[in-house]
N, C-alpha and C positions, 0 to 999 in steps of 0.2 A: 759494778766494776770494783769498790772498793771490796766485798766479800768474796771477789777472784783475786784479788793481791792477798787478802788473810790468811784464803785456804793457800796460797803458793809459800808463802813464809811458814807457814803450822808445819805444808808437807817437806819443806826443804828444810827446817827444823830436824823433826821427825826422822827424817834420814841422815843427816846429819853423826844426830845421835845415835840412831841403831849403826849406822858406819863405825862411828868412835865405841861402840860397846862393843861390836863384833871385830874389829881389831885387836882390842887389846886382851879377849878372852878366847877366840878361836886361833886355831894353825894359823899359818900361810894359806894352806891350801883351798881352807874354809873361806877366804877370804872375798875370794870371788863371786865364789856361790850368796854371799852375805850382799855383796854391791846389786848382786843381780837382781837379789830379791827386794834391794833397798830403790832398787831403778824403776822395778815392778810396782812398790807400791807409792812410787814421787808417780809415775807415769796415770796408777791409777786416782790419786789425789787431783793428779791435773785434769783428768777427763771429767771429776766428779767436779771440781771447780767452774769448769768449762759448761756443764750440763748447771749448774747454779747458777751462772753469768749468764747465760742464754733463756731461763726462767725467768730470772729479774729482769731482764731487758724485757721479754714479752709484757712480765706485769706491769714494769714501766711504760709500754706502750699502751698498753689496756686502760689503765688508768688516764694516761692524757688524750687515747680516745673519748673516752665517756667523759673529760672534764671538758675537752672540744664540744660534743655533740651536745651536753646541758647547755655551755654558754653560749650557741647556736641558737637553739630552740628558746632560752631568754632572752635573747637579743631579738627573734623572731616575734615573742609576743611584746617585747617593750615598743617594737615596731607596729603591730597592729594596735597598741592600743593607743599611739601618737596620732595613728592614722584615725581610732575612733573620734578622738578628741578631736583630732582636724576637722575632720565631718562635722560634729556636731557643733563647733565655733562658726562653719561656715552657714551651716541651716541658722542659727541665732543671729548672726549676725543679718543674714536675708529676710528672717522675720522681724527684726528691729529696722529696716530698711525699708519694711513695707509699713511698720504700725508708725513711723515719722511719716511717710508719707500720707498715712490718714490722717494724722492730726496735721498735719499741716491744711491738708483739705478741709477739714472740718473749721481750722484756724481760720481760712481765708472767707468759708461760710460765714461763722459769725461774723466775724467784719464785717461782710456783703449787709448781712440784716439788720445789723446794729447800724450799717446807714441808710439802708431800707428806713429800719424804724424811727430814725434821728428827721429822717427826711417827712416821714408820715407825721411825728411829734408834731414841725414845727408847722406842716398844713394843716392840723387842729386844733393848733393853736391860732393861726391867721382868721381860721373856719370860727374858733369860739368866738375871738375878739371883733369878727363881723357881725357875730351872732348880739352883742352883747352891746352894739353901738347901735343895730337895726331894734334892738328889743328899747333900748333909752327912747329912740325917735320916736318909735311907737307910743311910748306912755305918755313923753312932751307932748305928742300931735293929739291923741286923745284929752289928757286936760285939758289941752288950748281948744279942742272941739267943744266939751263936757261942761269948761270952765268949771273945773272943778279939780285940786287935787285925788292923787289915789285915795288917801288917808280919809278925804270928804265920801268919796263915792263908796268905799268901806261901810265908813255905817251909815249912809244911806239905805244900801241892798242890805245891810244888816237887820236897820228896822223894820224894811217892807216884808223879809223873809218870815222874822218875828209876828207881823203881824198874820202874815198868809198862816203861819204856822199856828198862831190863835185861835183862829177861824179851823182851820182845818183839826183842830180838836174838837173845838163845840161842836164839830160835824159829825165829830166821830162817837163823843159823849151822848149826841143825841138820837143816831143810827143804831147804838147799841141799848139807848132805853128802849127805843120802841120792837128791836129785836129782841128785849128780854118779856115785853109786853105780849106779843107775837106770843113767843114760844111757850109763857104761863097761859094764852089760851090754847092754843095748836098741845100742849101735855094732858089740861083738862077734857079735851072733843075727845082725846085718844083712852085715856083712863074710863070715859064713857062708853065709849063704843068696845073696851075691851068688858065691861060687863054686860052689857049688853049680847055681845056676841055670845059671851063664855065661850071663846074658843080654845079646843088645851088639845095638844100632839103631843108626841113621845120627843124626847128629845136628846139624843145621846152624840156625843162627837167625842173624840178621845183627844185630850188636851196639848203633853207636851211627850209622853214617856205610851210606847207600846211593847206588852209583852210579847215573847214568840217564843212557846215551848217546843223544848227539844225530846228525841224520841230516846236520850238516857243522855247522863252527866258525861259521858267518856267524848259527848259531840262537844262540849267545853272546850277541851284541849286542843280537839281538831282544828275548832275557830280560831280560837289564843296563836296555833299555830306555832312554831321553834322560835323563840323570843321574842313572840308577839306578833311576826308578820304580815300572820296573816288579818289579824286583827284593827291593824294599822292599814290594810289593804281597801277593807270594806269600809272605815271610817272616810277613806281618802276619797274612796271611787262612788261612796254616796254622802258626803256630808254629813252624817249622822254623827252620836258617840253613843258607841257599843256597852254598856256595862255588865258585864259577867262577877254575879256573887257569890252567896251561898242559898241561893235561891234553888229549890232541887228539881233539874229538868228547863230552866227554861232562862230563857238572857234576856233583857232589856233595852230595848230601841228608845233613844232620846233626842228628840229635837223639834224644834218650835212649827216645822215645816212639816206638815204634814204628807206631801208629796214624796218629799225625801225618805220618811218613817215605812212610806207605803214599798219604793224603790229596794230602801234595804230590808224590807221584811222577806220580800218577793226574794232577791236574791239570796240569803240564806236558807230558803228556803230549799230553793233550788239547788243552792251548793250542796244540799245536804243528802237530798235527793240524788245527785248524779255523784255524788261519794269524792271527787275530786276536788278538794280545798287546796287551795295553793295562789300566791298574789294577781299569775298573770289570768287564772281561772275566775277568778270574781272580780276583776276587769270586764271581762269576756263576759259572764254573766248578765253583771251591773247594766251593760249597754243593750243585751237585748231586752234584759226588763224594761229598761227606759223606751227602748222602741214598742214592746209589747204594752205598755199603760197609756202611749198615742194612742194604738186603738181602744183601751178600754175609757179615754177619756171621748171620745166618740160614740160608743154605747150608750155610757152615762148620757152624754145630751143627746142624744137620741130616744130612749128611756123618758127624759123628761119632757119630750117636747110630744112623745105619744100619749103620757098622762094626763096630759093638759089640754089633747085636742087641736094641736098647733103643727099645719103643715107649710110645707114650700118654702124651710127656711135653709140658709147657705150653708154647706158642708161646713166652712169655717168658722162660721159664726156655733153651729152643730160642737165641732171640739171645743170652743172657747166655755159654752156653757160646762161641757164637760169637765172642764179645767176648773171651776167653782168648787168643784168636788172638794178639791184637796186645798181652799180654800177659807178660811176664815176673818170674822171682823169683829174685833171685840169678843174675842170667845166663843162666838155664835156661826155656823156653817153656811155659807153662801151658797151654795147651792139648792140645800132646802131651804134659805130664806128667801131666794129667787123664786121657788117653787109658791111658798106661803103668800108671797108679794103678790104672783099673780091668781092664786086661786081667790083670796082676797078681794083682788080690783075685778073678777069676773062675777063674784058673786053681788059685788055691790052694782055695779057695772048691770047686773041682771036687773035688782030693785029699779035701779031706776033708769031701763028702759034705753040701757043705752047699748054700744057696740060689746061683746062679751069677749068676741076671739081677738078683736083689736086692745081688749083689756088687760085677756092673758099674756098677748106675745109680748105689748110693752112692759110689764109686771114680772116676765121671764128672763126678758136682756135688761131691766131697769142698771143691776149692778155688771155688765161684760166690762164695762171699762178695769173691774179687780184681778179680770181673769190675767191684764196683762198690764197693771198697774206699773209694778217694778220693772219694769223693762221699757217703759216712756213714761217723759215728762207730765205730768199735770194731774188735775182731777181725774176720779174716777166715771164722772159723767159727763167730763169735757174730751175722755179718752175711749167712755163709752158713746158718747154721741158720733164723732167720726169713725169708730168701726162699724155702728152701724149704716151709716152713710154713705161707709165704703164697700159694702154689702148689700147693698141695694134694698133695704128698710125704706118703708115710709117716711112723709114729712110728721106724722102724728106720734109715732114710735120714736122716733127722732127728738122729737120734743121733750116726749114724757121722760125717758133717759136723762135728759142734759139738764130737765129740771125739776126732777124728785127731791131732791136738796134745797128748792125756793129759788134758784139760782138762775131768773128768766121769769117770762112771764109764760103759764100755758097757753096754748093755742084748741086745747079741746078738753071736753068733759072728762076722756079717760086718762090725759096726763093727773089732771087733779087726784082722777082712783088713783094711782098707780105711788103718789105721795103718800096717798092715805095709808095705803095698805102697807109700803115703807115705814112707814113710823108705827104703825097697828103692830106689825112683824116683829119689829126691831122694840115694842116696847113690851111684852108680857113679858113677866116676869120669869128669869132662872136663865132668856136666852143668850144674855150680853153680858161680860165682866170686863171691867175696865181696863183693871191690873193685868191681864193677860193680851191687852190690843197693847200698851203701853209695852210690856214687855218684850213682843212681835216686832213691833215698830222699834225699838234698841237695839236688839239683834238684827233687824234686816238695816239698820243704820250704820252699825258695824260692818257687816259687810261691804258694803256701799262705798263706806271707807276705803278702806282695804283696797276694793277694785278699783281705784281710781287712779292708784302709782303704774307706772309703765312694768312689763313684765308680766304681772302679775293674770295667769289663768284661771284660778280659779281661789275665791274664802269662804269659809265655813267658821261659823259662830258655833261653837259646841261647850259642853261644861256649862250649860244655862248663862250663858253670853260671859263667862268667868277664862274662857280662848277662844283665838278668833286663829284659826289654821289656814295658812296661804298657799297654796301651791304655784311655785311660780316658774317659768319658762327657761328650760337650762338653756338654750341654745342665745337668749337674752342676756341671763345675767349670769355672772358668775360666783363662785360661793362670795368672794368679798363684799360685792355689789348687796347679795343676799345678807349676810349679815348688816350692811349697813338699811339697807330697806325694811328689815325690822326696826330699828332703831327708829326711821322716819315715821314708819307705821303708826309705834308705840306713842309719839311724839303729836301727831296728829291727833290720834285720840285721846289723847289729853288736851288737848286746848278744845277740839269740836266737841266731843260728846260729856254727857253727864251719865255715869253708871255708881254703883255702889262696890265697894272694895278696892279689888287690883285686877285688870286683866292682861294673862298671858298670850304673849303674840309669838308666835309660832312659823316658822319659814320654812316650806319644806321645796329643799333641790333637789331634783332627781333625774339622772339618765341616763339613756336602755339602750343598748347597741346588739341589734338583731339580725342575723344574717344565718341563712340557707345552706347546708351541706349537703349538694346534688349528686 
């Protein structure tokens, strides 16, 4: 508006002047012609004016369109986002309405318990101080019985114990001279009769370590396996510990157990043979060797009991012998001392005219009770007397068993062989070392250990009893529990056993989730 009044003053200006210049320089006549041409160009200043005014009005209007339509569309989102926030005060506030109403629930719990427990408090308390008025009556009614204070009756049973326990020394000082008496002659009859006899057999058993050569070094690696797995696989799935050095061709089997050494030999074997190494393949393996040396522990007694002349004895009894195999006692192999024992009590059993086959069969099972020692309580001849017996053995076989050790009196001529020959067997020289039944027995002590905490499926004494390796039950415990169960482990064998050094306890979790894609 105001740039249409400008242009109407500029044009009427403008004419104005050209008016006042064309009058006073042209005719009369001109004069005309000058307004006309002066009306001509006010007329076109106005139209141009008007075409100005009519732009600006547009762009005036364009502009408070588009300042309408933005402050629309902000006013539109300042409105949606009131409404976010609406929402979202309302969801918090519904969830703070519902987390008062748990704690209030939970508030009104403990209360409930806390006089639960107040209530239980004070009926164990009524319950002690019953306890503790009926225990007083008791001790008054006993003095007034006794006529005697506690304090008297004290070292009464104090001296009488002292005394039993005098006596039950000299019983013991004296049981044990005449057992050292005993034993210096029963060393001498034996020292005799082994020159006498000059009996000498071969004698080989391989002690703690077997080798197993490989058909080239590159089978190393296979076993080692991608950062040891599989190496860790075989230790696990038999007990052993694997050492691979720089031995060229061949690895070393370690462990005290000779059944274990046989297990893992077997299945490296085998792995090597069917070319496929990998964790869950010598799993696989491990367990059918294990089932495959049932039957060869079968054989073996069977084998033995052909050698010897000895039929119609119990399939069970048949594997038990078999089981001596991979047996030892003090260094020395149970199975050929079984053997030795009864050829022994058959040949003397022959001298003098006594039963020969009742000599060998007792002389054969004398030690069954080792075959399954670690797995029940007691003596070996009070554990081989009842498998015998549960086996339908004789009363005479029965006997000779449960007292080859002096342990009973015999009931017949061939229990006595059957001692003899025990101690004849068990004493030449080169077949028994001490230090290696001593060390047997630590190690299987160790484990023993070990299996006693809940969880735990399976330990293994490896590193010459330097680690005792657990595997223990995931579905039981959980890593936490697992670590703290080493702890316990480690804890226990420190106060029960006596070993040299330090030994590492070892917990191993693990578990497998297997499933089929049909």
């Amino acid at each position: 508006m105001v740039e249409y009044i400008v242009i109407l003053i500029i044009g009427a200006a403008i004419g104005g002047g050209i008016a006042l210049v064309l009058k006073g320089k042209i005719s009369a006549g001109k004069v005309r012609d000058a307004e006309a041409e002066a009306a001509k160009i006010i007329a076109n200043a106005e139209r141009e004016a008007e075409t100005k005014r009519k732009e600006a009005v547009l762009e005036a209007k364009d502009k408070l369109y588009q300042s309408r339509t933005d402050f629309e569309k902000e006013v539109r989102d300042k409105r949606q986002e009131l409404q976010n926030q609406e929402r979202r005060l309302t969801q918090k506030e519904e969830n703070l309405e519902k987390k008062v109403d748990v704690v209030d629930k939970r508030e009104s719990d403990v209360i409930k318990r806390e006089k639960e427990l107040t209530a239980r408090e004070k009926v164990a308390q009524e319950k002690e101080e019953r306890f503790e008025r009926g225990l007083k009556e008791q001790r008054q009614l006993m003095e007034k019985i006794a006529s005697m204070t506690a304090e008297e009756a004290k070292r009464q049973l104090m001296m009488s114990m002292e005394d039993e326990a005098k006596f039950e020394a000299a019983k013991t000082i004296k049981r044990i001279e005449d057992e050292a008496k005993e034993e210096a002659d029963k060393k001498s009859k034996n020292i005799i009769s082994l020159a006498i006899q000059r009996y000498a057999s071969d004698y080989v058993a391989e002690a703690t370590v077997s080798v197993l050569n490989l058909p080239n070094d590159e089978m190393k690696g296979r076993i080692i396996g991608r950062e040891g797995r599989n190496i860790r696989a075989i230790e696990a799935a038999t007990g052993i510990d694997l050492i691979i050095d720089d031995t060229p061709e061949a690895v070393i089997l370690s462990c005290y157990d000779p059944f274990r050494r046989e297990i893992a030999r077997l299945t490296i074997e085998r792995l090597i043979q069917d070319g496929r190494i990998h964790p869950a393949r010598i799993e696989e393996i491990a367990e059918k060797v294990k089932k495959d040396l049932e039957g060869t522990l079968k054989e073996e007694g069977e084998k033995a009991c052909f050698d010897l002349g000895i039929h119609n004895m119990h399939p069970d009894i048949v594997k038990l012998i078999g089981r001596l195999k991979y047996r030892t006692s003090y260094g020395q192999n149970v199975l050929m001392h079984a053997r030795e024992v009864a050829y022994f009590a058959g040949v003397m059993a022959a001298e003098l005219g006594c039963d020969q086959k009742l000599a060998r069969r007792a002389g054969l099972l004398h030690d069954i009770g080792k075959a399954v020692d670690h797995e029940m309580e007691g003596t070996h001849p009070g554990i081989g007397g009842d498998l015998a017996k549960k086996f339908g053995e004789s009363a005479k076989v029965i006997n000779a068993i449960m007292t080859h050790h002096g342990d009973g009196e015999p009931n017949c001529v061939e229990s006595v062989l059957v001692a003899a020959a025990d101690a004849l067997s068990a004493g030449r020289p080169g077949v028994r070392r001490e230090t290696l039944e001593s060390y047997i027995k630590r190690l299987e002590a160790l484990e023993q250990t070990a299996s006693t905490f809940k969880g735990v499926e399976k330990s293994y004494a490896i590193q010459a009893g330097r680690e005792i390796r657990i595997i223990v039950k995931p579905e039981e415990l959980s890593d936490v529990h697992s670590a703290q169960l080493s702890r316990d482990i480690a804890k226990k064998i420190e106060q029960e056993l006596s070993y040299p050094g330090q030994i590492k306890v070892t917990v191993v979790r693990e578990s497998r989730y297997v499933e089929f894609a049909k």
